[in-house]
N, C-alpha and C positions, 0 to 999 in steps of 0.2 A: 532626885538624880543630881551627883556630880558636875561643875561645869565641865565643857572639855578641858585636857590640858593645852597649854602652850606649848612653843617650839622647844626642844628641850626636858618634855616635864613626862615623869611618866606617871604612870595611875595606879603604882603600887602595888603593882602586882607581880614584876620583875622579880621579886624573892621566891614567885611559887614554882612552881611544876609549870611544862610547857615550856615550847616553842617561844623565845625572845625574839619581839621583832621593832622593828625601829623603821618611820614613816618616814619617809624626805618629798616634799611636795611645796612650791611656794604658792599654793591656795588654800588656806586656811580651811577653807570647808570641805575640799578633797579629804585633806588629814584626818578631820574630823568624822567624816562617814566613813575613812578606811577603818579610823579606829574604833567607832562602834560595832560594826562588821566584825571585826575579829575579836575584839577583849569579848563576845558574847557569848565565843567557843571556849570551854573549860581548859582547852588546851593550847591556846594564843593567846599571849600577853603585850602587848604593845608599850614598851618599856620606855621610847624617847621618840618624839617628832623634832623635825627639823626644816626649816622654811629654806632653806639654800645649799646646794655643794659644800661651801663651807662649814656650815652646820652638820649638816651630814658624817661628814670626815671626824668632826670632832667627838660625834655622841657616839658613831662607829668604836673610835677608839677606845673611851672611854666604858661605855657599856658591855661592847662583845658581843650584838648579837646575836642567833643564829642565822636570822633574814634580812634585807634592808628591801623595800620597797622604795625604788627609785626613781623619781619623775625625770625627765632627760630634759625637760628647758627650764633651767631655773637661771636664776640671776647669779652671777660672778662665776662660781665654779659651777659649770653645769655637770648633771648626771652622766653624762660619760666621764669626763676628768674625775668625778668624786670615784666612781667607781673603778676607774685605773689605779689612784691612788690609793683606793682601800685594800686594793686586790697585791698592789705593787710592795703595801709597806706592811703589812698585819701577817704575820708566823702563820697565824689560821682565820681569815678572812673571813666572814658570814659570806651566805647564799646573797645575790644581787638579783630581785627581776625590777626589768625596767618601766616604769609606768606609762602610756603615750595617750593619746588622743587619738590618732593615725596610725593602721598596722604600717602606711606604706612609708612612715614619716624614716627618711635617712638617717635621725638620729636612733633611731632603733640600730640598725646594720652596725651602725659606729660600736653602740656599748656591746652588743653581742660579740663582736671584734674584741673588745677591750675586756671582756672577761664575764659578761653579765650571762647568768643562769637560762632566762630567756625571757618574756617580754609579755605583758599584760594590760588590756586594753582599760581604759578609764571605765568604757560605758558596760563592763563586764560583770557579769551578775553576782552576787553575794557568795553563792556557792563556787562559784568560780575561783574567786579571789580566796574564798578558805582551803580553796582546792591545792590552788599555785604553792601557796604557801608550804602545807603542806610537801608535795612534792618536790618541790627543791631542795625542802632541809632533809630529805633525805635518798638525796643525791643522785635526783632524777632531773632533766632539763624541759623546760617550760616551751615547746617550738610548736609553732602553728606552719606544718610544711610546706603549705602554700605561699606565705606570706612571706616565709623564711627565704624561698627560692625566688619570687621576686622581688625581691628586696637585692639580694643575690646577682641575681639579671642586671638588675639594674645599675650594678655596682660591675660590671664588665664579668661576673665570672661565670663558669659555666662552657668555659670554651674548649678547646681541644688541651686534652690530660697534658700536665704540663710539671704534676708533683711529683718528686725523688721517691719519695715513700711509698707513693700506689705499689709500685714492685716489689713491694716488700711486705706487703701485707697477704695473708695467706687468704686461700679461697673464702675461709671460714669469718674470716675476719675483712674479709670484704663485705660479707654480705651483714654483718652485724652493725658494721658502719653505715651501709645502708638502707636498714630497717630503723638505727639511731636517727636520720636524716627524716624516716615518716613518720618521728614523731613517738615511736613505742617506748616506754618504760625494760629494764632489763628485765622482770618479770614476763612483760606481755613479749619480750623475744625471745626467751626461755619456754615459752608456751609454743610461738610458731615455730620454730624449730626442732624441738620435743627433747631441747637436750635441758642440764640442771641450773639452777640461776649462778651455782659459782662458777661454772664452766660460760655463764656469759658474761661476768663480771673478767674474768681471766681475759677472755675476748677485749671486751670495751679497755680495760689497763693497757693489754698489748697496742689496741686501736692510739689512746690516748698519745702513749710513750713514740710509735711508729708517726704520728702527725705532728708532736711537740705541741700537744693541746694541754691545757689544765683540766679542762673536762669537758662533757658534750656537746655538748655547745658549740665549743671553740674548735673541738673536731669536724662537728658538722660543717661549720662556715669554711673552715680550711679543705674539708673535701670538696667544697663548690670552690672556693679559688683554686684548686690546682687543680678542677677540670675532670676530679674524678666520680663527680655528682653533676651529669649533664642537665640540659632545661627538661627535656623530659622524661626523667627522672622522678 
């Protein structure tokens, strides 16, 4: 067996087929089992690590790609900043989930805010983390409802509706926003409601454009700041 690589190095497999993903962690051995984990599945490649925000940002740009796996306390540029500024400067950004130790840690809420896909636990099981993956790149969001909401709480929101936009969103599109918020796939909302999955992507676009979110995520968070996603909810 290979050593692992360093910050920076990928494992040469970046040229094949699959999912590109890029590690940012400043614990070496974190990196190191995320990337066994994954380069094991025929269709994850883990093309660049990166031990800081900075690093991050750079191998982002450089590589392109599709995922970033992103730890939120690094040294200098932490994973919310990284992640603003990937989201802020890149034509077509990779997918960002955020890595923690803590679902309840506030720097979760921050990068969710800031634009990240949705959030995954350190102590999270192997299938998990090829699961996340997965799912984000293709353009589903990573939310644990519970934790989202308090996290949410915590963060003052949740209070009496207070967004321009709730009025403007149609019955239909209400309720798609808040089946988004427990966490379903547009698949599995196209299944409870029995209608076609492009008739709910049409939904979630209208959803997205009506909150001035980028994507689920950021819609979600923004229906719990304006009040239109109560505590219990």
């Amino acid at each position: 067996m290979t050593a692992p690589a360093g910050p920076g190095q990928g494992n040469g497999a970046g040229s094949g087929a699959g999912l590109r993903v890029v590690v940012a962690d400043d614990e070496r051995m974190v990196r190191t089992a995320l990337r066994v984990i994954l380069d094991a599945e025929p269709d994850l490649n883990v093309v660049g690590e990166a031990a800081s925000g900075a690093e991050a940002l750079s191998l982002v740009r450089a590589l392109a790609p599709d995922v970033v796996l992103m730890d939120v306390r690094m040294p200098g540029i932490d994973g919310i900043r990284a992640t603003e500024q990937i989201l802020a400067t890149m034509a077509e950004p990779p997918r960002i989930v955020v890595v923690t130790t803590f679902e309840n840690d506030s720097y979760v809420y921050d990068a969710l805010r800031a634009g990240a896909a949705g959030f995954l636990l350190k102590r999270a099981h192997p299938e998990e983390l090829i699961g996340a993956v997965r799912l984000v790149a293709r353009g589903d969001s990573l939310l644990f409802p519970a934790a989202v909401r308090a996290l949410a709480a915590a963060h003052g929101a949740g209070g009496p509706a207070t967004a321009s936009w709730a009025a403007r969103l149609t019955d239909r599109e209400a309720e798609v926003l808040r089946l988004m918020a427990t966490g379903l796939s547009n698949h599995e909302i196209s299944e409870r409601l029995g209608v076609g999955p492009q008739t709910v992507k049409t939904h979630v676009a209208a959803v997205l454009a009506k909150t001035g979110s980028r994507d689920r995520t950021q819609a979600v968070i923004a229906a719990y700041e304006g009040g239109f996603l109560m505590k219990k909810s």
